[in-house]
Backbone atoms as SQL, in Angstrom:
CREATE TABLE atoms (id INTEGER PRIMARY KEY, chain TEXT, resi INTEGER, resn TEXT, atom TEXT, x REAL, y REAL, z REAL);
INSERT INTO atoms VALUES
  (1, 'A', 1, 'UNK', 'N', 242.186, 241.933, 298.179),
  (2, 'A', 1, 'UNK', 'CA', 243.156, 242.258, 299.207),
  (3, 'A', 1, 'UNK', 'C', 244.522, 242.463, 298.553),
  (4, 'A', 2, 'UNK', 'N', 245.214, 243.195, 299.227),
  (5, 'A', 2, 'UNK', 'CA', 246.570, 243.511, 298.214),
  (6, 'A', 2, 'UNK', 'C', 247.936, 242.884, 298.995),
  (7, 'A', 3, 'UNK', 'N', 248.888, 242.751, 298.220),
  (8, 'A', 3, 'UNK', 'CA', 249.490, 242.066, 298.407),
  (9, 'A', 3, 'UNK', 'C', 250.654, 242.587, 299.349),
  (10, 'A', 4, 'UNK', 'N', 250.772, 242.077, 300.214),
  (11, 'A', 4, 'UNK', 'CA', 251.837, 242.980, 301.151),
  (12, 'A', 4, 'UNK', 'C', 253.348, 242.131, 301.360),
  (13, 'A', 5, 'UNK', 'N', 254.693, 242.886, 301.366),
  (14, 'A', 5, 'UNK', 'CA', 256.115, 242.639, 300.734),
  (15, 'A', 5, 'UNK', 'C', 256.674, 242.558, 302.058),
  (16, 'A', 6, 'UNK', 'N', 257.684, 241.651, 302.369),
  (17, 'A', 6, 'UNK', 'CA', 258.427, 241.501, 303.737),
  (18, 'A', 6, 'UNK', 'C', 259.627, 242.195, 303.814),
  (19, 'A', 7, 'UNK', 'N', 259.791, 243.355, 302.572),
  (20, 'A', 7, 'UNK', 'CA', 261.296, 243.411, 302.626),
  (21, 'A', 7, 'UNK', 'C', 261.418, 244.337, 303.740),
  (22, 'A', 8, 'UNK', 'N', 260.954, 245.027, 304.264),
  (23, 'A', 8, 'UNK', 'CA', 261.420, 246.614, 305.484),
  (24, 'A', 8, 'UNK', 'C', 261.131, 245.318, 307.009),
  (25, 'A', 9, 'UNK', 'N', 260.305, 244.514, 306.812),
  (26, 'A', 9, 'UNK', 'CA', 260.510, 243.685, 308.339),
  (27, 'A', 9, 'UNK', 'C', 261.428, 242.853, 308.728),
  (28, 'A', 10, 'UNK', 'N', 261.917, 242.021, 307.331),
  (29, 'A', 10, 'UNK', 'CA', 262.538, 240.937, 307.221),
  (30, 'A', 10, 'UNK', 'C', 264.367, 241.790, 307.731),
  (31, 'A', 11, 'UNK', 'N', 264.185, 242.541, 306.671),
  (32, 'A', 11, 'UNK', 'CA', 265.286, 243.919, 306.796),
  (33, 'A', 11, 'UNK', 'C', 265.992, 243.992, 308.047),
  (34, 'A', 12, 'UNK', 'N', 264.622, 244.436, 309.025),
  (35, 'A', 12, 'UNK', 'CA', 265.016, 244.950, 310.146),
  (36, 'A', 12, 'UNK', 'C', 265.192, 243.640, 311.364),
  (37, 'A', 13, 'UNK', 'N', 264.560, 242.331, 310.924),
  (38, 'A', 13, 'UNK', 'CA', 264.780, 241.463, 312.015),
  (39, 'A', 13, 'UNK', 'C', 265.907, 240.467, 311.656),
  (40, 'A', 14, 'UNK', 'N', 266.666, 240.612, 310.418),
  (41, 'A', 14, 'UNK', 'CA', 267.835, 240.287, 309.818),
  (42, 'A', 14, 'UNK', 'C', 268.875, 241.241, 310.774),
  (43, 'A', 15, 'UNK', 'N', 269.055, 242.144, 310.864),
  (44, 'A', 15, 'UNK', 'CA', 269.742, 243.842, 311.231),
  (45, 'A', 15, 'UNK', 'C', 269.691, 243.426, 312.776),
  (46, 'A', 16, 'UNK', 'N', 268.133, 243.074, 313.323),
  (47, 'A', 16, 'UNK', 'CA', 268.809, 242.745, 314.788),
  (48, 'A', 16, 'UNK', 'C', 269.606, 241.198, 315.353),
  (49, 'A', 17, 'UNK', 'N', 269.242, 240.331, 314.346),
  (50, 'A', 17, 'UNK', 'CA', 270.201, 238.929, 314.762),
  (51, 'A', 17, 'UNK', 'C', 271.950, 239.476, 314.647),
  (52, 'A', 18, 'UNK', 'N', 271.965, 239.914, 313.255),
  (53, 'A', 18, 'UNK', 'CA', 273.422, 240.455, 313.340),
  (54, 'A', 18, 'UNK', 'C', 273.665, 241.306, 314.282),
  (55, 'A', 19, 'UNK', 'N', 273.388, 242.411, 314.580),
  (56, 'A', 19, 'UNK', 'CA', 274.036, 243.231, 315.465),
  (57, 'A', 19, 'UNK', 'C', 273.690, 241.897, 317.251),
  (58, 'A', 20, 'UNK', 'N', 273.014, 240.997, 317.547),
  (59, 'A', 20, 'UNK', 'CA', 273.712, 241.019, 318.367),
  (60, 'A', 20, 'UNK', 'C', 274.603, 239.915, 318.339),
  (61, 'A', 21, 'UNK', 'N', 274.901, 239.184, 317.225),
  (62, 'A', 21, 'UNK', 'CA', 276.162, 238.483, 317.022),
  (63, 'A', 21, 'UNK', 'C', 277.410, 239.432, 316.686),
  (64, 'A', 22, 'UNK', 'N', 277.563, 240.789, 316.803),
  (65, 'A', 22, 'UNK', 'CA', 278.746, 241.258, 316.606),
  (66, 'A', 22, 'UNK', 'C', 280.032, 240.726, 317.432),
  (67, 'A', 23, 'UNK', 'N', 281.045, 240.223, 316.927),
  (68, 'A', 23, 'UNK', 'CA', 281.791, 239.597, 317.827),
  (69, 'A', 23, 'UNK', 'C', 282.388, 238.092, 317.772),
  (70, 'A', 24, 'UNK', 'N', 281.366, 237.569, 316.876),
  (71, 'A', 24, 'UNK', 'CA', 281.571, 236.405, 316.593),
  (72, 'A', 24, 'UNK', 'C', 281.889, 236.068, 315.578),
  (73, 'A', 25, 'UNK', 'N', 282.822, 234.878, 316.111),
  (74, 'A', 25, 'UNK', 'CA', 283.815, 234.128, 315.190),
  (75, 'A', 25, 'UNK', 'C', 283.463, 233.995, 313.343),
  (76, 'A', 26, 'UNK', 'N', 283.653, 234.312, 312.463),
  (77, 'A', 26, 'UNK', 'CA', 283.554, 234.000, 310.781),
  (78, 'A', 26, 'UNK', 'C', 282.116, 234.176, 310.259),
  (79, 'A', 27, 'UNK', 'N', 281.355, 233.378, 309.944),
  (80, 'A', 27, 'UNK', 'CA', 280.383, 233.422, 309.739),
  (81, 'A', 27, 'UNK', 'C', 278.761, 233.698, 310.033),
  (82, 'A', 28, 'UNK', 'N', 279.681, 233.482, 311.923),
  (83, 'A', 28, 'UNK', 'CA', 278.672, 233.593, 312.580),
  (84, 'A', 28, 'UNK', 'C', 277.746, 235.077, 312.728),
  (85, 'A', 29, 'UNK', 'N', 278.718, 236.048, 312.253),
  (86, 'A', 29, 'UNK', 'CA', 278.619, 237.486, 312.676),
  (87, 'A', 29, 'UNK', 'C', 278.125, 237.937, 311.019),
  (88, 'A', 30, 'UNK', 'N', 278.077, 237.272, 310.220),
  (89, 'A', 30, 'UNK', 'CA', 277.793, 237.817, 308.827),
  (90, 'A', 30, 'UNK', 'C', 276.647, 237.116, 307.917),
  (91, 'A', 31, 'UNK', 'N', 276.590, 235.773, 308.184),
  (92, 'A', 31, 'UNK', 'CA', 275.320, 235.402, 307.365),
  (93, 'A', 31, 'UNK', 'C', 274.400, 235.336, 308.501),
  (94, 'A', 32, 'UNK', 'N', 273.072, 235.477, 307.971),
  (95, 'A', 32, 'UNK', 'CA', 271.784, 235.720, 308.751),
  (96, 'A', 32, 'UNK', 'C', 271.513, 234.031, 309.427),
  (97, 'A', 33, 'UNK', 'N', 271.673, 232.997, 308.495),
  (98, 'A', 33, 'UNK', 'CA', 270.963, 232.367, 308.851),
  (99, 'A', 33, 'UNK', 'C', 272.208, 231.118, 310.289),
  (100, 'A', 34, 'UNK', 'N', 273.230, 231.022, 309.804),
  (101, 'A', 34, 'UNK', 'CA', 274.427, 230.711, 310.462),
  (102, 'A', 34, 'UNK', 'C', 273.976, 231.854, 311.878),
  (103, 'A', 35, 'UNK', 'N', 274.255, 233.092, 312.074),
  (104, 'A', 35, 'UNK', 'CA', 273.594, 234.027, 313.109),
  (105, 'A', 35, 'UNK', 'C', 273.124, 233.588, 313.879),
  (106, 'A', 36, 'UNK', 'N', 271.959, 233.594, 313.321),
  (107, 'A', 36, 'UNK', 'CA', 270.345, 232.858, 314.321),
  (108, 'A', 36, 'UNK', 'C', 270.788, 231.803, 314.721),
  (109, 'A', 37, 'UNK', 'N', 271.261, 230.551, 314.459),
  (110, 'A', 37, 'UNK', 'CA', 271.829, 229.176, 314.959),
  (111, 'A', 37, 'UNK', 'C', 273.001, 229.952, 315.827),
  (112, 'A', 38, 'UNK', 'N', 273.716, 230.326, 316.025),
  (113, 'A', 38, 'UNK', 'CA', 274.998, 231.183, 316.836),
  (114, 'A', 38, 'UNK', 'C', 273.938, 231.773, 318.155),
  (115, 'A', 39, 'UNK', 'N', 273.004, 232.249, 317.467),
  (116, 'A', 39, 'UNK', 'CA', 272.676, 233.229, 318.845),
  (117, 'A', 39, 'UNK', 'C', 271.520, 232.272, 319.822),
  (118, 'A', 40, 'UNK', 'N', 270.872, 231.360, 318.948),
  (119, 'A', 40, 'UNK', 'CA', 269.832, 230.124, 319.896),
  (120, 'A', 40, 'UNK', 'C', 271.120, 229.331, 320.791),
  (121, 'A', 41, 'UNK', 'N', 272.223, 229.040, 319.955),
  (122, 'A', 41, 'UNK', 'CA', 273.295, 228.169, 320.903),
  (123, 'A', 41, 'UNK', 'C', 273.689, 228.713, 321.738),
  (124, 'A', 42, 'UNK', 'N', 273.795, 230.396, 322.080),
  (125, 'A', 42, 'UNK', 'CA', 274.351, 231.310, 322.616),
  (126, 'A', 42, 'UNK', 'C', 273.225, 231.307, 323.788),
  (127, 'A', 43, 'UNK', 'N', 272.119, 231.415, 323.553),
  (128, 'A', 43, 'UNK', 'CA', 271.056, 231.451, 324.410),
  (129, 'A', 43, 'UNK', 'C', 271.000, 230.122, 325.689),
  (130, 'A', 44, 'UNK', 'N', 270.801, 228.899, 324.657),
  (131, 'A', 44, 'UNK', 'CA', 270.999, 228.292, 325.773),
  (132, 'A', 44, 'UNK', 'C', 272.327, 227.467, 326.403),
  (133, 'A', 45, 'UNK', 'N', 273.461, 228.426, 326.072),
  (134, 'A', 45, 'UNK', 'CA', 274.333, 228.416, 326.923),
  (135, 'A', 45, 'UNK', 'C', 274.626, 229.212, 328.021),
  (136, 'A', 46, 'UNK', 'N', 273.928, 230.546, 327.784),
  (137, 'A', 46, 'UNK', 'CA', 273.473, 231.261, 328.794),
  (138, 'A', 46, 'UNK', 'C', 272.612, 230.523, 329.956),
  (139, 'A', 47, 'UNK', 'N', 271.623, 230.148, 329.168),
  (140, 'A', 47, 'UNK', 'CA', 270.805, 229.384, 330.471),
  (141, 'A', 47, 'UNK', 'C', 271.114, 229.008, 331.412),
  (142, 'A', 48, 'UNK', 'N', 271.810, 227.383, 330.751),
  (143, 'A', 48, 'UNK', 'CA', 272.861, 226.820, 331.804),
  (144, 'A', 48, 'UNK', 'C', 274.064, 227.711, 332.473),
  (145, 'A', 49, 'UNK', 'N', 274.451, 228.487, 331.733),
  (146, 'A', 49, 'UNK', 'CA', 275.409, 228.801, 332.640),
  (147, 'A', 49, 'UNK', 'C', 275.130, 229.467, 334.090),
  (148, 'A', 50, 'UNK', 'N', 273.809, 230.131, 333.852),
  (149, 'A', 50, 'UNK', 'CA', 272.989, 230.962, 334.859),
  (150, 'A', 50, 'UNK', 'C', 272.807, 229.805, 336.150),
  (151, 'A', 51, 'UNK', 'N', 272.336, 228.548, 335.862),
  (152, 'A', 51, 'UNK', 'CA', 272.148, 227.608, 337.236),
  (153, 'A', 51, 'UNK', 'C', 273.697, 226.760, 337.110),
  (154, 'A', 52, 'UNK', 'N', 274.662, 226.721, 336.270),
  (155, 'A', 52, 'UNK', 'CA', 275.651, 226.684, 337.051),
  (156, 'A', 52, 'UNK', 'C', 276.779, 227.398, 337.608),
  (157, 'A', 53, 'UNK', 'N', 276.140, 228.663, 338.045),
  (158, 'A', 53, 'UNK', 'CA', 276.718, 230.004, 338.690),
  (159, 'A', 53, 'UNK', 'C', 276.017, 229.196, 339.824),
  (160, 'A', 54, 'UNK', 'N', 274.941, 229.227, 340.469),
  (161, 'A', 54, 'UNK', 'CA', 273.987, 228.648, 341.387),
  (162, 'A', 54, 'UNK', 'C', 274.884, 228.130, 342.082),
  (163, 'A', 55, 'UNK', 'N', 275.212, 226.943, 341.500),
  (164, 'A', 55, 'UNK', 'CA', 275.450, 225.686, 342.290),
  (165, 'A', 55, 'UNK', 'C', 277.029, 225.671, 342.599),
  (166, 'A', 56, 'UNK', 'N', 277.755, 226.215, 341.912),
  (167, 'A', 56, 'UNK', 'CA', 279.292, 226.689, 341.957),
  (168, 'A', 56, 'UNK', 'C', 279.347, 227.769, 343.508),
  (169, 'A', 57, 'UNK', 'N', 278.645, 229.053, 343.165),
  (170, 'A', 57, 'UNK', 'CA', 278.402, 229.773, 344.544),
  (171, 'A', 57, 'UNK', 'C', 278.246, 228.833, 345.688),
  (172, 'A', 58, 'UNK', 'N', 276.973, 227.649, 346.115),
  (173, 'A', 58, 'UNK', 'CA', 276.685, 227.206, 346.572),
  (174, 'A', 58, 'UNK', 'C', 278.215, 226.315, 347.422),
  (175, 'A', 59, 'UNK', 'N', 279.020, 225.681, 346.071),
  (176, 'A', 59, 'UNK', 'CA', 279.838, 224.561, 346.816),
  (177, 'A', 59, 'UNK', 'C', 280.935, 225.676, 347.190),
  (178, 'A', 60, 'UNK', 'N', 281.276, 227.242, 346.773),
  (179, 'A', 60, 'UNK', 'CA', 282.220, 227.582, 347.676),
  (180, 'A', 60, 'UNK', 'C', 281.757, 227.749, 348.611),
  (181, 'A', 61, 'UNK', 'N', 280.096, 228.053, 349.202),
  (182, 'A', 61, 'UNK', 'CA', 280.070, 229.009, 350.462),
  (183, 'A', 61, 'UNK', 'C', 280.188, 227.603, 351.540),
  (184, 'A', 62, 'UNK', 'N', 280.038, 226.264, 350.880),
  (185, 'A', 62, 'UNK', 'CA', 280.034, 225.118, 351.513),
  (186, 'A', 62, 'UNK', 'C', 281.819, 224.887, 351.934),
  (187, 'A', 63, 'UNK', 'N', 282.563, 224.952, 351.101),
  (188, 'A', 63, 'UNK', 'CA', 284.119, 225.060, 351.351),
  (189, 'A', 63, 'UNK', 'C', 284.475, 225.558, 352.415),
  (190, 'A', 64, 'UNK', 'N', 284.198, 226.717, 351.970),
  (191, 'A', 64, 'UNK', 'CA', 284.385, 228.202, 353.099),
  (192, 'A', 64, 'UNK', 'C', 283.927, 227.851, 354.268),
  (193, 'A', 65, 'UNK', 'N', 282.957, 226.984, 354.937),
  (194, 'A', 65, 'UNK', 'CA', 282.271, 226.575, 356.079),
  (195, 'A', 65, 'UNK', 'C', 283.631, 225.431, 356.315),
  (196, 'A', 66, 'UNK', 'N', 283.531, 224.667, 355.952),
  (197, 'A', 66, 'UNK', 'CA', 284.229, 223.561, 356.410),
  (198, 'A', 66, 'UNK', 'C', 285.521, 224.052, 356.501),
  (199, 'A', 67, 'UNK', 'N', 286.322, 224.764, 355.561),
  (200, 'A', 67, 'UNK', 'CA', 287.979, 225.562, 356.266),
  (201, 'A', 67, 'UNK', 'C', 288.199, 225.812, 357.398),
  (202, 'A', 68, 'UNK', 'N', 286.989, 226.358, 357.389),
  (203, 'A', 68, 'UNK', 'CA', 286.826, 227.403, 358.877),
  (204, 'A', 68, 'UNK', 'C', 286.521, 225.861, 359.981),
  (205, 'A', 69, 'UNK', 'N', 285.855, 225.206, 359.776),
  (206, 'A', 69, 'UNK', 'CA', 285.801, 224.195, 360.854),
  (207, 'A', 69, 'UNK', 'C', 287.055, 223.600, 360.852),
  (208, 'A', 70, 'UNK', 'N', 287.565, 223.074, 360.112),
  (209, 'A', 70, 'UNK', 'CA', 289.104, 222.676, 360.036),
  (210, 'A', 70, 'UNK', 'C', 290.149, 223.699, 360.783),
  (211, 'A', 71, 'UNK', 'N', 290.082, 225.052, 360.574),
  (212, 'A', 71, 'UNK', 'CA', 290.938, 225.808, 361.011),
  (213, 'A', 71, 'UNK', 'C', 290.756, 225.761, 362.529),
  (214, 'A', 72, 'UNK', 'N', 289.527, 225.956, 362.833),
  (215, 'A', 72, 'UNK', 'CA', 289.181, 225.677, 363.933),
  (216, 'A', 72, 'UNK', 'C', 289.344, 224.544, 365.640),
  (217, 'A', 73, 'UNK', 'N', 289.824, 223.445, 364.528),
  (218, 'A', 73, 'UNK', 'CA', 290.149, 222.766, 365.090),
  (219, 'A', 73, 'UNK', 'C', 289.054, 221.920, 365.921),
  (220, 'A', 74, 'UNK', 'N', 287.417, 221.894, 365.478),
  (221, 'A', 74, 'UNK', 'CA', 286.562, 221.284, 365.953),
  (222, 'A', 74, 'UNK', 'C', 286.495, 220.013, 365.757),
  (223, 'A', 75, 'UNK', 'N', 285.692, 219.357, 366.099),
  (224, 'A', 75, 'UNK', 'CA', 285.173, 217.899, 365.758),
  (225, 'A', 75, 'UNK', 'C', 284.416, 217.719, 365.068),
  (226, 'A', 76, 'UNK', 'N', 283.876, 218.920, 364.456),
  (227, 'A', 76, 'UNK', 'CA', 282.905, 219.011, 363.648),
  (228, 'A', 76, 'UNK', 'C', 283.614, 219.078, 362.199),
  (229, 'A', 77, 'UNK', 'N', 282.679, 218.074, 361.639),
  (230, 'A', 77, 'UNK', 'CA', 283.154, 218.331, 359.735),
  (231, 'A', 77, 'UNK', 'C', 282.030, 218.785, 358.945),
  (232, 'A', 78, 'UNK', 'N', 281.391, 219.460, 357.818),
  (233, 'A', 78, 'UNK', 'CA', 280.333, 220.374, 357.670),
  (234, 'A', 78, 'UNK', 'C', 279.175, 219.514, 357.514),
  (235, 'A', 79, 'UNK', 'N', 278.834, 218.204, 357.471),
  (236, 'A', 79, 'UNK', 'CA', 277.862, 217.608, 357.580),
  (237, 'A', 79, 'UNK', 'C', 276.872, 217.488, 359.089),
  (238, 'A', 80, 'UNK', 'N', 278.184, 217.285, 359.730),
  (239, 'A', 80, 'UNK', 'CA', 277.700, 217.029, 361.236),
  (240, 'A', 80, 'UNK', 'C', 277.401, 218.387, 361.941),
  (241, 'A', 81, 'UNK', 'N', 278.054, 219.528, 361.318),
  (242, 'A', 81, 'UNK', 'CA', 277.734, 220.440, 361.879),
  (243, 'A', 81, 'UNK', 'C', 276.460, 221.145, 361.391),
  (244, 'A', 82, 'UNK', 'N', 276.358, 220.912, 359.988),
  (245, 'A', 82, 'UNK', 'CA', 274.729, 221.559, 359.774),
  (246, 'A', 82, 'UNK', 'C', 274.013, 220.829, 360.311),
  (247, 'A', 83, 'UNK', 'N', 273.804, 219.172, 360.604),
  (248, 'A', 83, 'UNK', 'CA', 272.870, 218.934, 361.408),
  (249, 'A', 83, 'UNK', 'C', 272.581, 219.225, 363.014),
  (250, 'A', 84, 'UNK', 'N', 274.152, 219.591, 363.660),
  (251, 'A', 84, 'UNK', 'CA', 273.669, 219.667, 364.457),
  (252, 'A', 84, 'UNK', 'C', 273.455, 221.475, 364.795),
  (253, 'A', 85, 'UNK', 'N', 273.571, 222.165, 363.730),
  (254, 'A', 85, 'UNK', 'CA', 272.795, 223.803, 364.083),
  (255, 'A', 85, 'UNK', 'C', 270.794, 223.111, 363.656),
  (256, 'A', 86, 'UNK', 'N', 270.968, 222.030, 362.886),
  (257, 'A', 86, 'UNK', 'CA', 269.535, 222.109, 362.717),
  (258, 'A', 86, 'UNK', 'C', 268.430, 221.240, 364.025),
  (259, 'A', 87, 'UNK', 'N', 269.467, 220.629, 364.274),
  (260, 'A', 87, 'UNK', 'CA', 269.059, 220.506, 366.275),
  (261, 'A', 87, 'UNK', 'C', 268.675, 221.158, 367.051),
  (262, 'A', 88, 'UNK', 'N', 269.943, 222.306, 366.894),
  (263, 'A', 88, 'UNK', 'CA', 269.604, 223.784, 367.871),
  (264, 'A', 88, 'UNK', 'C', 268.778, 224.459, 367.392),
  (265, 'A', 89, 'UNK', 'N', 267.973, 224.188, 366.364),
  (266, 'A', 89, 'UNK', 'CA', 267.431, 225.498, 365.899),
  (267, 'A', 89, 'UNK', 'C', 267.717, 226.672, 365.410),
  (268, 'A', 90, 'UNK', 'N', 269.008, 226.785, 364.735),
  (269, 'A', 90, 'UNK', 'CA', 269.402, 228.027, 364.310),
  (270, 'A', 90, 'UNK', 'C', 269.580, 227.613, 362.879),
  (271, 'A', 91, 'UNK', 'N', 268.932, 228.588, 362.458),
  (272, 'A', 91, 'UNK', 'CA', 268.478, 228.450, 360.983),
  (273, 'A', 91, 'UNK', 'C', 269.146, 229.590, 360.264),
  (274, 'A', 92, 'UNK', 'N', 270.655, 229.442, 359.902),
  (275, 'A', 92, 'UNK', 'CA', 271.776, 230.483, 358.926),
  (276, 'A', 92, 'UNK', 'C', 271.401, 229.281, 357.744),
  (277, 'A', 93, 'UNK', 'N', 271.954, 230.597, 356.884),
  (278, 'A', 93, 'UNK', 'CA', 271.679, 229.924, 355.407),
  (279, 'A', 93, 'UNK', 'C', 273.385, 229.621, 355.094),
  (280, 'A', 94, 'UNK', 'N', 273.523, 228.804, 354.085),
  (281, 'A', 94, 'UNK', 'CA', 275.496, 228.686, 353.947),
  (282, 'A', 94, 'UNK', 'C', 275.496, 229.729, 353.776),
  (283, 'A', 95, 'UNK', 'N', 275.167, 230.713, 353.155),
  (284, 'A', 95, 'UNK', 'CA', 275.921, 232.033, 352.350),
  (285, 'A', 95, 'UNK', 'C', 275.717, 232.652, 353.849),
  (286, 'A', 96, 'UNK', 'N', 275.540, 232.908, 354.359),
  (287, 'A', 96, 'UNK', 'CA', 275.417, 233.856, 356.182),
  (288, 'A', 96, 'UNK', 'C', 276.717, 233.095, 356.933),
  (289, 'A', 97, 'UNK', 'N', 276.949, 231.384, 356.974),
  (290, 'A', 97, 'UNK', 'CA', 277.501, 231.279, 358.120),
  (291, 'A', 97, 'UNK', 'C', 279.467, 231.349, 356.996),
  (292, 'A', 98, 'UNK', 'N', 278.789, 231.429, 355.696),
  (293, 'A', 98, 'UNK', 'CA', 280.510, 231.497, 355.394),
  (294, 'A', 98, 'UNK', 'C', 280.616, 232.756, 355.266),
  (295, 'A', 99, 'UNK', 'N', 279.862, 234.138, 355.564),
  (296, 'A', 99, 'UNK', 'CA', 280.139, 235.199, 355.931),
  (297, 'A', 99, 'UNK', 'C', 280.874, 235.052, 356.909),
  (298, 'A', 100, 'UNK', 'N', 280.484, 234.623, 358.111),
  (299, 'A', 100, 'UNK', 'CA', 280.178, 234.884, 359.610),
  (300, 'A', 100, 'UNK', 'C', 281.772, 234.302, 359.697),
  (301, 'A', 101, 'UNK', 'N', 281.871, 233.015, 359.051),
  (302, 'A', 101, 'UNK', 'CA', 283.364, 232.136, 359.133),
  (303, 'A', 101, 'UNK', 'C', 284.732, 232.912, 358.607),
  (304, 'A', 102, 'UNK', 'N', 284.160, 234.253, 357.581),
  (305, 'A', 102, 'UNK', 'CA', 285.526, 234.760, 357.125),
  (306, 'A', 102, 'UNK', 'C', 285.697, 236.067, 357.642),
  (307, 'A', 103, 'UNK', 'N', 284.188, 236.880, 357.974),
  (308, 'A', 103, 'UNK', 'CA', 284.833, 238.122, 358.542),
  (309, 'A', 103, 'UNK', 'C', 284.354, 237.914, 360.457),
  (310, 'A', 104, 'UNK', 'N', 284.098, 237.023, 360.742),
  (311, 'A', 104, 'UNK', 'CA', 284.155, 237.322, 362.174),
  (312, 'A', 104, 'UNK', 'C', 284.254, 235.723, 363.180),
  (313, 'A', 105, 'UNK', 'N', 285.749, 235.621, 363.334),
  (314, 'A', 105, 'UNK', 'CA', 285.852, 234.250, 363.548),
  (315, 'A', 105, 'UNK', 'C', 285.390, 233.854, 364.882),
  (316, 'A', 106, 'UNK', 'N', 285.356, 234.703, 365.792),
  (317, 'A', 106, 'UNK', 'CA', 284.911, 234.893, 367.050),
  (318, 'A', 106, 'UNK', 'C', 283.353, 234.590, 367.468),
  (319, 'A', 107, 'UNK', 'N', 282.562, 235.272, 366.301),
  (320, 'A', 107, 'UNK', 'CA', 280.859, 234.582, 366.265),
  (321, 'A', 107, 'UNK', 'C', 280.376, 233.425, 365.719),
  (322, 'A', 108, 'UNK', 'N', 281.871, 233.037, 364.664),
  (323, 'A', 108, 'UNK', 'CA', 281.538, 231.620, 364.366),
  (324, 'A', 108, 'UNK', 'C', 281.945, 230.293, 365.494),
  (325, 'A', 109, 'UNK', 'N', 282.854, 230.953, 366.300),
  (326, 'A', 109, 'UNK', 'CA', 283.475, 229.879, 367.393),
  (327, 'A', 109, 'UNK', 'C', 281.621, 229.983, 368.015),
  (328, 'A', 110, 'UNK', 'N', 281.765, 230.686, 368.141),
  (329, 'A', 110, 'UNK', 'CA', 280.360, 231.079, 369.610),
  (330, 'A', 110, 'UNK', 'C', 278.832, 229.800, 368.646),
  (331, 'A', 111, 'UNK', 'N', 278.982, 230.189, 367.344),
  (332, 'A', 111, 'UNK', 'CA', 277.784, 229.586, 366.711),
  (333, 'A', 111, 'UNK', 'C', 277.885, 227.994, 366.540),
  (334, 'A', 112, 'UNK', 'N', 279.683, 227.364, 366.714),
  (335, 'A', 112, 'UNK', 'CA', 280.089, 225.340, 366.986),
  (336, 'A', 112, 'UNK', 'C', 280.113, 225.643, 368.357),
  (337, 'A', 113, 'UNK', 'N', 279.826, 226.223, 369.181),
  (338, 'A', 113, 'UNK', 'CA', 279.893, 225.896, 370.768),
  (339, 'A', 113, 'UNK', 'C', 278.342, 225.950, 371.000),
  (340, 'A', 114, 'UNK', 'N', 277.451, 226.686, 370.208),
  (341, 'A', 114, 'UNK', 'CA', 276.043, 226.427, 370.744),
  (342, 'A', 114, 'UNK', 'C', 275.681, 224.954, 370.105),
  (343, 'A', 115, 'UNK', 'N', 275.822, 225.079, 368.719),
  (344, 'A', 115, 'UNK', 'CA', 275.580, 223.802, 367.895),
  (345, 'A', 115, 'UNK', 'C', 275.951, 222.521, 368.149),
  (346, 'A', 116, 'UNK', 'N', 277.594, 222.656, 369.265),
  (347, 'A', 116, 'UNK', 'CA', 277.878, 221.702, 369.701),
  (348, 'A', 116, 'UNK', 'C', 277.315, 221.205, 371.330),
  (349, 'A', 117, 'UNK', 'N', 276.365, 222.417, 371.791),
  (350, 'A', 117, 'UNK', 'CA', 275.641, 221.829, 373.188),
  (351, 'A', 117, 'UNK', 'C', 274.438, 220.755, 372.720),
  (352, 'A', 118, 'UNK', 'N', 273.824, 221.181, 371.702),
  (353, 'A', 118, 'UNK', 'CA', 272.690, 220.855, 370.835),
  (354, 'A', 118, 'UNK', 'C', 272.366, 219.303, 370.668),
  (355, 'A', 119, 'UNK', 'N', 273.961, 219.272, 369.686),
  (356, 'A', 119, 'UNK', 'CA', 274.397, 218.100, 369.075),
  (357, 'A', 119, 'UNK', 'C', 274.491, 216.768, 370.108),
  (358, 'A', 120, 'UNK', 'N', 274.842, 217.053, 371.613),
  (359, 'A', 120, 'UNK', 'CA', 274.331, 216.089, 372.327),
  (360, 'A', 120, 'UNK', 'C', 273.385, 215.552, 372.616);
């Protein structure tokens, strides 16, 4: 069997760690093996950052609900009020009712006056 040479693979999977560290700080962007450690740390900082986009979205659309109850001037504070839409049966997701709370304040009054018949 003959002997087969890594230099054209090694070559080319050297060629893609660098190019996608272009950008980075000293060493990181020029030796191969510094690179690869740059771009695994890079990776899973991506990760995380991906579920804490999640949960960040999540606590504004939760904010955004409760302003609006505050502005409102209800009795409701956003705990008491998701339970009591989950009384009534109306099943908005946060991201729908902090729509509903910033561009149409009029359907959100209408949605603590049903929630608040419920809640009794």
């Amino acid at each position: 069997m003959s002997r087969t040479k890594t230099g054209v693979v090694r070559r080319r999977r050297h060629k893609k760690i660098l190019k996608l560290n272009k950008g980075y700080r000293g060493t990181n962007s020029r030796l191969y093996k510094r690179a690869k450690e740059a771009s695994l740390h890079a990776g899973q900082y991506a990760f995380i950052g991906r579920k804490l986009r999640k949960r960040d979205i999540r606590k504004l659309w939760i904010m955004r609900v409760n302003a609006a109850l505050t502005k409102l001037e209800s009795t409701f504070n956003y705990s008491r009020f998701i339970n009591a839409l989950k009384k009534a049966n109306i099943s908005l997701n946060r991201k729908m009712l902090s729509e509903i709370a910033i561009r149409d304040e009029k359907t959100f009054k209408s949605i603590i006056d049903k929630a608040r018949g419920a809640g009794k």
